[in-house]
BALOBA-1460 file (C-alpha; in Angstrom, 3 decimals):
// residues 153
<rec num="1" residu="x" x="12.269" y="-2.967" z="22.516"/>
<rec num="2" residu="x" x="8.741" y="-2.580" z="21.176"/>
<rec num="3" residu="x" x="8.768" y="-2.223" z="17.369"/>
<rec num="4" residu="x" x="5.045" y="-1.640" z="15.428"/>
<rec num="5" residu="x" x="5.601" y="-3.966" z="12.282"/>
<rec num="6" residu="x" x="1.855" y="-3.446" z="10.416"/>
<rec num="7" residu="x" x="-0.233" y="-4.902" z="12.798"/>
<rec num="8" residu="x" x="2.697" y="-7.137" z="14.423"/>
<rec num="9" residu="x" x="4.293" y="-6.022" z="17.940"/>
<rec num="10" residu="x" x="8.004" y="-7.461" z="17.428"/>
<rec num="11" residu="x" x="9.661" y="-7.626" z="21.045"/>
<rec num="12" residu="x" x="12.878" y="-9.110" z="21.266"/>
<rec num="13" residu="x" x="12.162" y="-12.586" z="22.310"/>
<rec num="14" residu="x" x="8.797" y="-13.065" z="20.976"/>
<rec num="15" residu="x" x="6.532" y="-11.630" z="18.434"/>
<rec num="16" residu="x" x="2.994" y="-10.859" z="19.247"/>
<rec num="17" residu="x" x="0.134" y="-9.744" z="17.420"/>
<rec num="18" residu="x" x="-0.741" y="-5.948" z="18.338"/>
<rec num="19" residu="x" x="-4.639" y="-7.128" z="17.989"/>
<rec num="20" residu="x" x="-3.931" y="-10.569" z="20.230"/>
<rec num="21" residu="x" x="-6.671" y="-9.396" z="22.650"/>
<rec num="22" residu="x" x="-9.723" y="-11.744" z="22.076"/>
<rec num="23" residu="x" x="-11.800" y="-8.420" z="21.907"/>
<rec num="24" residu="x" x="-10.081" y="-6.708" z="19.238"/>
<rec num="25" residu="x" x="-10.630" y="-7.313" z="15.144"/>
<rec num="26" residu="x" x="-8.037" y="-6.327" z="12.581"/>
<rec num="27" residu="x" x="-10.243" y="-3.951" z="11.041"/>
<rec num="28" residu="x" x="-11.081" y="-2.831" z="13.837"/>
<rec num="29" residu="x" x="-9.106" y="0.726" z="13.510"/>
<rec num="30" residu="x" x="-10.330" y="2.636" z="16.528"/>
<rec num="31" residu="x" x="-9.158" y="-0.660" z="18.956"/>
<rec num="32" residu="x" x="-5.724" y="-0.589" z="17.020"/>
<rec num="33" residu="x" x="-5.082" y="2.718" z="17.325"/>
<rec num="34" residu="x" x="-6.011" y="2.725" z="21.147"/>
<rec num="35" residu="x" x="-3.831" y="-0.138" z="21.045"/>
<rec num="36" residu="x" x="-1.105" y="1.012" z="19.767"/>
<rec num="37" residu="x" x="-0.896" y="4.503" z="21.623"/>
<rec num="38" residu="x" x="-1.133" y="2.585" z="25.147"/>
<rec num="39" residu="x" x="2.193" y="0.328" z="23.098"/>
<rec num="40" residu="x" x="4.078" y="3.401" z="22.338"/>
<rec num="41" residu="x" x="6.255" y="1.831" z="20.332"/>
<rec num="42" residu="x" x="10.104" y="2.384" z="19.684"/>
<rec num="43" residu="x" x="10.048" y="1.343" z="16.022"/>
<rec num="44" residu="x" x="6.548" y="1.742" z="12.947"/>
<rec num="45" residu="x" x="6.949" y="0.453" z="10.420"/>
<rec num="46" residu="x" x="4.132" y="1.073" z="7.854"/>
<rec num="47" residu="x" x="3.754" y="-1.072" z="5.067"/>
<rec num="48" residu="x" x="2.905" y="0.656" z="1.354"/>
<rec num="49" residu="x" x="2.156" y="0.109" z="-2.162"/>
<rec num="50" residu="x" x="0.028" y="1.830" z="-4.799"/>
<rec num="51" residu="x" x="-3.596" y="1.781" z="-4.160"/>
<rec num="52" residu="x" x="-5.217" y="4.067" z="-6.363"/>
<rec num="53" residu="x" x="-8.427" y="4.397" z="-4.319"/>
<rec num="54" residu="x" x="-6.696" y="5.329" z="-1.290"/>
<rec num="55" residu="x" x="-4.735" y="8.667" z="-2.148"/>
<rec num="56" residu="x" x="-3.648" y="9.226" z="1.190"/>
<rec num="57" residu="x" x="-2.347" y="5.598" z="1.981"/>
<rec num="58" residu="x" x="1.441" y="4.741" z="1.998"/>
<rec num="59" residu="x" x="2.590" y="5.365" z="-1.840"/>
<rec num="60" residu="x" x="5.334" y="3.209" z="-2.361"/>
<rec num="61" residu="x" x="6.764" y="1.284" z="-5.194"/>
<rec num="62" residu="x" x="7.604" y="1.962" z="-9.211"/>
<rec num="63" residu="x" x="5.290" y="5.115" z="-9.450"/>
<rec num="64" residu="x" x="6.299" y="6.324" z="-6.154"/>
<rec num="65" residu="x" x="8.702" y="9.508" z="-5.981"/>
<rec num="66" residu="x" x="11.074" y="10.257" z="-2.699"/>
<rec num="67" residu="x" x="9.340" y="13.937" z="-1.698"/>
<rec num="68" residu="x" x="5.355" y="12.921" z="-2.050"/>
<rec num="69" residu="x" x="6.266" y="8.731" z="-0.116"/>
<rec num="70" residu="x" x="8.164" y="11.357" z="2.352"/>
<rec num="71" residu="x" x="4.803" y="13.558" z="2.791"/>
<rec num="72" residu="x" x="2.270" y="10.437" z="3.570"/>
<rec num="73" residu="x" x="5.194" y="8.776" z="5.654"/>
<rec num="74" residu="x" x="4.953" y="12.524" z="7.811"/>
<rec num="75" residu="x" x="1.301" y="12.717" z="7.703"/>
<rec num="76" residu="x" x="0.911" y="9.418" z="9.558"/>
<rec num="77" residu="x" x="2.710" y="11.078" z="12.655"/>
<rec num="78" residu="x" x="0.934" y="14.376" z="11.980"/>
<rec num="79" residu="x" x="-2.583" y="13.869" z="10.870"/>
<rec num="80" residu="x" x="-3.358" y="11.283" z="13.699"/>
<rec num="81" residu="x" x="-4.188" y="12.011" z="17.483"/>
<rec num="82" residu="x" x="-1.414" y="10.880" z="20.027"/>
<rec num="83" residu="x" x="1.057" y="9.915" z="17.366"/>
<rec num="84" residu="x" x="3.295" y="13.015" z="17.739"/>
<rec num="85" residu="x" x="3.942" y="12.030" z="21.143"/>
<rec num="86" residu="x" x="4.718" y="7.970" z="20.317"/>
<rec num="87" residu="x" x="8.508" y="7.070" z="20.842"/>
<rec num="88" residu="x" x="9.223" y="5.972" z="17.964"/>
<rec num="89" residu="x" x="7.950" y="9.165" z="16.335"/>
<rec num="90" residu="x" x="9.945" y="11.044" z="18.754"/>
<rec num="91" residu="x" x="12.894" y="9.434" z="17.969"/>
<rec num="92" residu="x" x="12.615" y="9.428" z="14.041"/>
<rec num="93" residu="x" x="12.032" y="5.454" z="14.038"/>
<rec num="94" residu="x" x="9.392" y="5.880" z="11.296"/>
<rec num="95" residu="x" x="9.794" y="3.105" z="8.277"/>
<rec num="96" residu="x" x="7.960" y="2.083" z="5.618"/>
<rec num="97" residu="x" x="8.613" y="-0.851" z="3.161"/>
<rec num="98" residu="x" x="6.793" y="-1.896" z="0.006"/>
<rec num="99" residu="x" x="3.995" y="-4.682" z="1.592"/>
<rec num="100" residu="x" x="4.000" y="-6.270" z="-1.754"/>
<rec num="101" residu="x" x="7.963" y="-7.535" z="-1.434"/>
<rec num="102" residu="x" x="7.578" y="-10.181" z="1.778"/>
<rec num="103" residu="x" x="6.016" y="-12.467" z="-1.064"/>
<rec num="104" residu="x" x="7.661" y="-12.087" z="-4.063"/>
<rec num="105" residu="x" x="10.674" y="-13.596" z="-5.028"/>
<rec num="106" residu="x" x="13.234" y="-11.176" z="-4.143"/>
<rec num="107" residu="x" x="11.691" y="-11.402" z="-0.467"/>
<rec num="108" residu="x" x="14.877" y="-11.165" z="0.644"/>
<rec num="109" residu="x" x="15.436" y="-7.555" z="0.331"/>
<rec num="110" residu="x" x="12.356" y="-6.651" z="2.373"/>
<rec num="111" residu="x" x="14.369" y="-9.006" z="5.066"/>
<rec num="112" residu="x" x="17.522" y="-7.371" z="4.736"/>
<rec num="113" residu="x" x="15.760" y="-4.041" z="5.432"/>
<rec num="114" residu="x" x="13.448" y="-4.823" z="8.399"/>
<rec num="115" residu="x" x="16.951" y="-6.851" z="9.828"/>
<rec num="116" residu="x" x="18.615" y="-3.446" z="8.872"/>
<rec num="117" residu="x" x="16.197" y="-1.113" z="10.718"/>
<rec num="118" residu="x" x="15.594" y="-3.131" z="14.035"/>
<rec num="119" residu="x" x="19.195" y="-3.825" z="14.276"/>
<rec num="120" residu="x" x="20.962" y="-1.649" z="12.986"/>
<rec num="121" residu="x" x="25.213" y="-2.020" z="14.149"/>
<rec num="122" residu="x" x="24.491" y="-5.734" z="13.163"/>
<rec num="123" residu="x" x="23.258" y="-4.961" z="9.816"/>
<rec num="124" residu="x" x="25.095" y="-1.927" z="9.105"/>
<rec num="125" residu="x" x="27.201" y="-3.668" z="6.412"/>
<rec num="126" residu="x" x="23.449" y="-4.989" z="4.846"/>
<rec num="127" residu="x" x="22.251" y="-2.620" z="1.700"/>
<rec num="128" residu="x" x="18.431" y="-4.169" z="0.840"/>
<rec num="129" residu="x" x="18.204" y="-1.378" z="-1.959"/>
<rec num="130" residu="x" x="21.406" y="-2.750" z="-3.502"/>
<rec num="131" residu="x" x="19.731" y="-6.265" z="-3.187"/>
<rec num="132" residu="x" x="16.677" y="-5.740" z="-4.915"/>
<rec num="133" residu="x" x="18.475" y="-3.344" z="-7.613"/>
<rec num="134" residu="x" x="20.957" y="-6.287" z="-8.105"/>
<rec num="135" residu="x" x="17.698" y="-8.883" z="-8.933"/>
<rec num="136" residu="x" x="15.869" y="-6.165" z="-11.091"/>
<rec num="137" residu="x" x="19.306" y="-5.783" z="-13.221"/>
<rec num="138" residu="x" x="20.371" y="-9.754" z="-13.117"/>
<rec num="139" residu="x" x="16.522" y="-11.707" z="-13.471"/>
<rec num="140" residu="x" x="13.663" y="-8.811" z="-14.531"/>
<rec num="141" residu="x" x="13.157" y="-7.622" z="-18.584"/>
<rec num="142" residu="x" x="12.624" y="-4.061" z="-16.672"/>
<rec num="143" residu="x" x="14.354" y="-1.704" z="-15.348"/>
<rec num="144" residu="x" x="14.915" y="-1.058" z="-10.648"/>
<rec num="145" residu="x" x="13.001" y="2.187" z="-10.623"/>
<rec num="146" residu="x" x="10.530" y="3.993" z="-7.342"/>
<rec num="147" residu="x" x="10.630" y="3.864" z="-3.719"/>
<rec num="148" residu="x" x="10.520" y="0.411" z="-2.244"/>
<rec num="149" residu="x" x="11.720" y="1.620" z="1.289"/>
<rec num="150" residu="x" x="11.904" y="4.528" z="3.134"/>
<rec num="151" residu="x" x="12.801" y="5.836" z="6.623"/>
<rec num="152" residu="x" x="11.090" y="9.166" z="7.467"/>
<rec num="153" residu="x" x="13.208" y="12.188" z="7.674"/>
């Protein structure tokens, strides 16, 4: 299995960095995306937040609503050449988590959900939404509110 995890191909015995090749740069956008249409992965996941400049990035997070995170999520597999026919987009295995929550304290939820998604019969009893609304409500002076994950529909 072949899962696209930001710029991280995830197999299951070993991980390995989509841009490994000695030749290709992170930002280097046109050698990722070659990249990762010769991949063809079974699982994206695309990482989001809230970056104002970038109206047409991955919205997720507190000002984040379901139908517009839902309409970037789509126009990743729409808008861009050769993504339509990817596996994963085939197969509805589009996912996108906040990029912000691997390093924050409640990191665990973020785990819980990429666990959830790669496998899920052995985390189908895992609820990473229920995790993170459970730290808001227990340790934060504000209120669970937004989109921190999302599988496309």
């Amino acid at each position: 299995m072949k899962i696209l995890l930001g710029f991280i191909l995830i197999t299951i015995v070993m991980c390995v960095f989509m841009s490994c090749d000695k030749t290709v740069k992170y930002d280097d956008n046109l050698l990722f995306a070659m990249k990762l249409l010769e991949e063809n992965p079974d699982i994206i996941m695309i990482m989001g937040s809230y970056w104002p400049k970038k109206p047409t990035s991955m919205r997720l997070g507190f000002e984040a609503t379901e139908d517009s995170s839902q309409a970037l999520l789509k126009a990743f597999t729409t808008e861009r050449q050769g993504w339509s026919e990817l596996k994963a987009v085939e197969n509805k295995q589009v996912y996108s988590a906040h990029h912000g929550l691997p390093r924050e304290v409640f990191d665990a939820a973020v785990f819980e959900y990429l666990a959830k998604t790669f496998y899920p019969e052995e985390f189908a009893d895992v609820d990473p939404e229920a995790t993170l609304k459970e730290f808001y409500d227990k340790f934060l002076p504000y209120s669970y509110s937004g989109i921190w994950f999302m599988h496309m529909n």
